[in-house]
C-alpha positions as CSV (number, residue, x, y, z in Angstrom):
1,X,0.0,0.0,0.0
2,X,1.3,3.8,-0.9
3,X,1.5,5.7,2.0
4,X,1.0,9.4,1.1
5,X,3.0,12.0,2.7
6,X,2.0,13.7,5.7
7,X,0.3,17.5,5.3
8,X,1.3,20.5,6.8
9,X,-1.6,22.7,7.6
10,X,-1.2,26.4,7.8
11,X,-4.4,28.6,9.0
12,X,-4.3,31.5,8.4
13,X,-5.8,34.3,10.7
14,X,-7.5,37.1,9.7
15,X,-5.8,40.3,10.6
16,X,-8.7,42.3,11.9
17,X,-9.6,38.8,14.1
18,X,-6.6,39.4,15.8
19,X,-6.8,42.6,16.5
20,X,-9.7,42.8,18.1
21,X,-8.5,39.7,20.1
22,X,-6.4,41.9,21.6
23,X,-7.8,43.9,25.0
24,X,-8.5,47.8,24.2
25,X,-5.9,50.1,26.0
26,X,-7.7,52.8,27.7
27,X,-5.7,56.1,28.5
28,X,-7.9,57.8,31.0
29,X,-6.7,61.6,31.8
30,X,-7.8,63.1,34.4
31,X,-9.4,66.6,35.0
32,X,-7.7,68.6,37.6
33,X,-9.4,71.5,39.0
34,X,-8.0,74.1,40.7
35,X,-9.4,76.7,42.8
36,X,-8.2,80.6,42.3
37,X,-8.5,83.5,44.5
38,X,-7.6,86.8,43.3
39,X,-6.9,89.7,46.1
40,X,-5.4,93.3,45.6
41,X,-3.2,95.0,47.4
42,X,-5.9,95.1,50.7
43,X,-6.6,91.7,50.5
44,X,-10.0,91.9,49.1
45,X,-11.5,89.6,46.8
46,X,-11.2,90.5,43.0
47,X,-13.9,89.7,40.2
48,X,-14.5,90.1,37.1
49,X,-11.5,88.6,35.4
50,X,-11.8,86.4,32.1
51,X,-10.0,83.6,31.1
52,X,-7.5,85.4,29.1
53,X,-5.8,86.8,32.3
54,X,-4.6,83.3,33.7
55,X,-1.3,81.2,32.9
56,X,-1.3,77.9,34.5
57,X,1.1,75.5,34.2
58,X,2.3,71.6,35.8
59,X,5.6,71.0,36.8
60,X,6.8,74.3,34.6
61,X,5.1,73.4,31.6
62,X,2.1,75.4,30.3
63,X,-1.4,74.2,30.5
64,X,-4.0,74.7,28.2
65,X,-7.3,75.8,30.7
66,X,-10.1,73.8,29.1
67,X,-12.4,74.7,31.9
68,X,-12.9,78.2,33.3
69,X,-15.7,79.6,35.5
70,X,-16.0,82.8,37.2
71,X,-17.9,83.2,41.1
72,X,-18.4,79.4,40.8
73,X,-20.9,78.3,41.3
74,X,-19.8,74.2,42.1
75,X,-21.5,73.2,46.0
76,X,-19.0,73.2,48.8
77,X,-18.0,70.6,51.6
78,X,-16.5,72.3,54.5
79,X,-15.1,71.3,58.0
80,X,-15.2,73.9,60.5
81,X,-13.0,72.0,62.7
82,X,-12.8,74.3,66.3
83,X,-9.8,74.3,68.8
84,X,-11.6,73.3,72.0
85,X,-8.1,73.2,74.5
86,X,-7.2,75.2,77.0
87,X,-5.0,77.6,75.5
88,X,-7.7,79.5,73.4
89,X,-10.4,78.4,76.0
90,X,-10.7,82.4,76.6
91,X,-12.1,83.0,73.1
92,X,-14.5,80.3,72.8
93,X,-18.0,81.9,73.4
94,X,-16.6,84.1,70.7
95,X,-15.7,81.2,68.9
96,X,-18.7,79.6,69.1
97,X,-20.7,82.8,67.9
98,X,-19.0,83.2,64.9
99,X,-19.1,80.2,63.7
100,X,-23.1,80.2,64.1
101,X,-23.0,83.4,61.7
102,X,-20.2,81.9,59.2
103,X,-22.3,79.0,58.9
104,X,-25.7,81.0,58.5
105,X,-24.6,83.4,56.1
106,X,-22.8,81.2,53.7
107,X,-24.2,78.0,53.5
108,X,-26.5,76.9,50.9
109,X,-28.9,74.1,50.2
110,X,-26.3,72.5,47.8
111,X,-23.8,73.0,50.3
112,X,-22.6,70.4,53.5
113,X,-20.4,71.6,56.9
114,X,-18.9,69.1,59.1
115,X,-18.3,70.3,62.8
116,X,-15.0,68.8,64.0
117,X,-13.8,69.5,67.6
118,X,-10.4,68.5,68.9
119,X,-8.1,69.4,71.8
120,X,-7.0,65.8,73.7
121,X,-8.8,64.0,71.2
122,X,-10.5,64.4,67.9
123,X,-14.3,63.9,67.4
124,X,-17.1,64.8,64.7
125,X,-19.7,66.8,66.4
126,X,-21.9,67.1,63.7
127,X,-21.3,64.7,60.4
128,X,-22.0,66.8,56.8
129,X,-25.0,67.6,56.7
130,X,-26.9,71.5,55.4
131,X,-29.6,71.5,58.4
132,X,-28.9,74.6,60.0
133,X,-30.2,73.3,63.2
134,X,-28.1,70.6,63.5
135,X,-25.2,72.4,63.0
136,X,-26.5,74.7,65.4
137,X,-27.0,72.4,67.8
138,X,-23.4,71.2,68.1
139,X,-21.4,74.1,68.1
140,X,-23.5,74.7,71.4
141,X,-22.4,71.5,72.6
142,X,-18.6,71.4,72.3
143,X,-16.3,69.7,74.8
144,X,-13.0,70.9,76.2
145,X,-9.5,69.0,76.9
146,X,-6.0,70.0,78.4
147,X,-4.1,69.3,75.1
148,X,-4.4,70.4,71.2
149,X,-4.2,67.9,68.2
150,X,-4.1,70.2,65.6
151,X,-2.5,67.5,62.9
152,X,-4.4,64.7,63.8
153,X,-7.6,67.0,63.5
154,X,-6.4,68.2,60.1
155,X,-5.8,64.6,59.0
156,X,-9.3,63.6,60.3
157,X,-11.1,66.4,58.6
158,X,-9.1,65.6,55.3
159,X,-10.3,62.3,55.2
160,X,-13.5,63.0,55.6
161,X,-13.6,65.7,53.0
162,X,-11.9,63.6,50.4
163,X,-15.1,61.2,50.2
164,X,-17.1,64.7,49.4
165,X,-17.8,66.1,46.2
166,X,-17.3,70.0,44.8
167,X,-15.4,72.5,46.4
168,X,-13.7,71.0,49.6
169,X,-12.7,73.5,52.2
170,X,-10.8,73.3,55.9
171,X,-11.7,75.7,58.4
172,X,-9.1,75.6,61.0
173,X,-9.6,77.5,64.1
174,X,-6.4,77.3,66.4
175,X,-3.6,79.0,68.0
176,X,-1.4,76.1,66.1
177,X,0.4,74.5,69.8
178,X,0.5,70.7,68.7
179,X,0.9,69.5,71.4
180,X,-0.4,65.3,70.6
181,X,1.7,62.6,69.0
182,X,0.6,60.3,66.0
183,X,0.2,63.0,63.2
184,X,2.8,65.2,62.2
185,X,2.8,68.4,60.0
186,X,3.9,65.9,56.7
187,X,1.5,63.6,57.0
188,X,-1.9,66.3,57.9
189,X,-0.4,68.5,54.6
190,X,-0.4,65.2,52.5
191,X,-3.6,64.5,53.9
192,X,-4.8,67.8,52.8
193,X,-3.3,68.1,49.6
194,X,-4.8,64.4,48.4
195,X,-8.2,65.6,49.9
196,X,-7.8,68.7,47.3
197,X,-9.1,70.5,50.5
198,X,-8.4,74.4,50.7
199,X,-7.3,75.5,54.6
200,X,-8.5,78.9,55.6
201,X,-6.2,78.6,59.3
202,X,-8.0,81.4,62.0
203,X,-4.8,81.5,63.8
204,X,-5.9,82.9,67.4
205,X,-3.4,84.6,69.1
206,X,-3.1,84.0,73.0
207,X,-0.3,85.9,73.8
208,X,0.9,89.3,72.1
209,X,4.0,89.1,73.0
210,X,6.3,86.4,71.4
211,X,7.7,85.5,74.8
212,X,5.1,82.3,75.3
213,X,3.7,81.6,71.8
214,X,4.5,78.9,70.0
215,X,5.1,80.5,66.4
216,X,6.2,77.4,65.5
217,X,2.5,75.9,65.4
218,X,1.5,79.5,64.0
219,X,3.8,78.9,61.0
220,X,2.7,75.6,59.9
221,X,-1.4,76.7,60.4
222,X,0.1,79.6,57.8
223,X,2.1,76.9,56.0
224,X,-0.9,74.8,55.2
225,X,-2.8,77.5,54.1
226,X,-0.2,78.4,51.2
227,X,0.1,75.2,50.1
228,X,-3.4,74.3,49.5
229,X,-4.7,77.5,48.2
230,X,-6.3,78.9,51.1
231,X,-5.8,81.8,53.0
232,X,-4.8,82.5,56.9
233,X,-5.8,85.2,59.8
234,X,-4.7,86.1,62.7
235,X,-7.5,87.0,65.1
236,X,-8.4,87.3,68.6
237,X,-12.4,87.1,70.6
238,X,-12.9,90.5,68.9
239,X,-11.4,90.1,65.3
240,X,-13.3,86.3,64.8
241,X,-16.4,87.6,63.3
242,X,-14.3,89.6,60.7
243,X,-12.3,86.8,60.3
244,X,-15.4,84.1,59.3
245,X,-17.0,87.1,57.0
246,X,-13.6,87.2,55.0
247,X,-13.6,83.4,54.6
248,X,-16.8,83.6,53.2
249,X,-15.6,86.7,50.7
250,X,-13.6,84.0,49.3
251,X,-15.4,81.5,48.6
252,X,-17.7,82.9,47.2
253,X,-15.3,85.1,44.7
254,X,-13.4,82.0,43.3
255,X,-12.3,81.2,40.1
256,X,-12.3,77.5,38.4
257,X,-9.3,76.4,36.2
258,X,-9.8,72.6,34.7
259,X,-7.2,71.4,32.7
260,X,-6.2,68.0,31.4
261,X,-2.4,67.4,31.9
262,X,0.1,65.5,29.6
263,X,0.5,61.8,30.0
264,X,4.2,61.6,31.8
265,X,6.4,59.4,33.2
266,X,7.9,60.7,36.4
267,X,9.8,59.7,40.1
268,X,7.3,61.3,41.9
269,X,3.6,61.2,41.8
270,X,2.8,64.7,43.2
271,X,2.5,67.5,40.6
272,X,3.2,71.0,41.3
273,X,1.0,73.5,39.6
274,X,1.2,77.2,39.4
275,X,-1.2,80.2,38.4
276,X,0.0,83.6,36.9
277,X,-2.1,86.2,36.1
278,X,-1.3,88.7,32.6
279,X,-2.8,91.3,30.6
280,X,-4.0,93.2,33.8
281,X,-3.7,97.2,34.0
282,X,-0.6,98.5,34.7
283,X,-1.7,100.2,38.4
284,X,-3.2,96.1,39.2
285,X,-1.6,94.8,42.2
286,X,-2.9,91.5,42.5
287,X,-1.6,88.6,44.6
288,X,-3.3,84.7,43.4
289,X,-4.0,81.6,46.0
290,X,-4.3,78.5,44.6
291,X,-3.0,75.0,45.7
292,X,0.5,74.4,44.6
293,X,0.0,70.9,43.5
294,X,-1.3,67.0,43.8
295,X,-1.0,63.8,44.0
296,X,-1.7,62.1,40.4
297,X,-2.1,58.7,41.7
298,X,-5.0,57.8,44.9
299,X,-3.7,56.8,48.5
């Protein structure tokens, strides 16, 4: 009997077939928003300006601004988070009024405030929420404690504000005296930054003279605020009131900047951005607040 040869079958696949084998690759870019206050020369809040007078840029490369509103318009999430130790124990019926009137005059129906007390320990008086009366109802009902932990209350705040949508703001009432161990500056500031949450730190003042203060807690309440595009005030039981009323100023005078970065490889995840203004009168003297960068990849 002949035996035949073997066969050597080639099949051939079709080029489109194994393309779309293949899993799509999705490139997702993120917006980032930033937040922009604009103050002249007294510090007061300026409006009016159009898209054409901002420069942004990430890590010193320029930016195109895809998304730009004016007195936005975006809900806010804020934590009033109040200082309840001894060392500002004097100013705290003063405290406590102004921070009824903040939270009446600026808050909205779209809008949520968290009350946050902390001295010893940290603890959420009143969860986010925009029923006056509830919020009310804590800041009548705050504790008190020997010690301050200002870092661990910014960390906790931060947190909190990080699962909350729109604008995310800190209020930090304090005269900045750390004086509880487990959070340091570093890790509330990263906290903050990754929360995208503004600090607005109402730094009050216990002692005039320097002899007694701890500047050093001062400093980093001032610190925080500069690097996440908030603002800071020193006040005292008098000048809180003020104080609260300039916060809101702000915050209600901002300016949104979206922008969708470049795709880059890099050592670090953090970004650093920076906001310029140009094309302004010559007699403008205007300063900008905006955070100074963030974190590209989650915690």
């Amino acid at each position: 009997m002949k035996v035949l040869p073997a066969l050597t079958l080639f099949f051939a696949i079709p080029f489109a077939a194994a393309q779309t084998s293949a899993p799509p690759i999705r490139v997702d870019v993120r917006l980032v928003n930033v937040y922009v206050n604009v103050a002249d020369e007294n510090g007061s809040p300026v409006g009016g300006l159009d898209l054409d007078n901002f420069t942004l840029t990430e890590d010193g490369h320029p930016q195109k601004i895809s998304v730009f509103e004016r007195q936005t318009q975006t809900p806010l999430a804020i934590s009033l988070a109040i200082d309840t130790s001894g060392s500002v124990r004097k100013d705290m019926a003063a405290e406590e009024r102004a921070a009824h009137e903040f939270a009446h005059a600026l808050l909205r129906p779209i809008d949520q405030m968290q009350v946050v007390e902390f001295n010893s320990h940290v603890r959420e008086v009143v969860p986010f929420t925009n029923n006056i009366k509830r919020i009310d109802s804590g800041l009548d009902h705050l504790g008190h404690g020997p010690a301050t932990a200002v870092y661990r209350a910014v960390s906790f705040a931060s947190q909190k504000l990080a699962m909350q949508g729109g604008r995310k703001v800190l209020v930090l009432v304090s005269d900045g005296g750390n004086t509880v161990h487990g959070v340091n500056y570093d890790e509330a500031l990263e906290q903050a930054v990754r929360a995208e949450a503004m600090v607005y730190s109402l730094i009050d003042v216990p002692i005039q003279a320097d002899a007694g203060r701890d500047e050093g807690g001062e400093h980093a309440m001032i610190a925080l605020s500069q690097e996440t595009g908030g603002k800071y005030y020193y006040v005292d039981g008098e000048h809180l009131e003020q104080a609260f009323e300039k916060v809101s100023a702000d915050l209600r005078t901002q300016y949104l900047l979206g922008y969708y970065p470049a795709r880059r490889v890099a050592d670090s995840d953090f970004r650093a951005i920076s906001v310029t203004l140009k094309n302004l009168p010559a007699n403008a003297h205007y300063s900008v607040h905006s955070r100074t960068g963030y974190y590209a990849t989650p915690q």
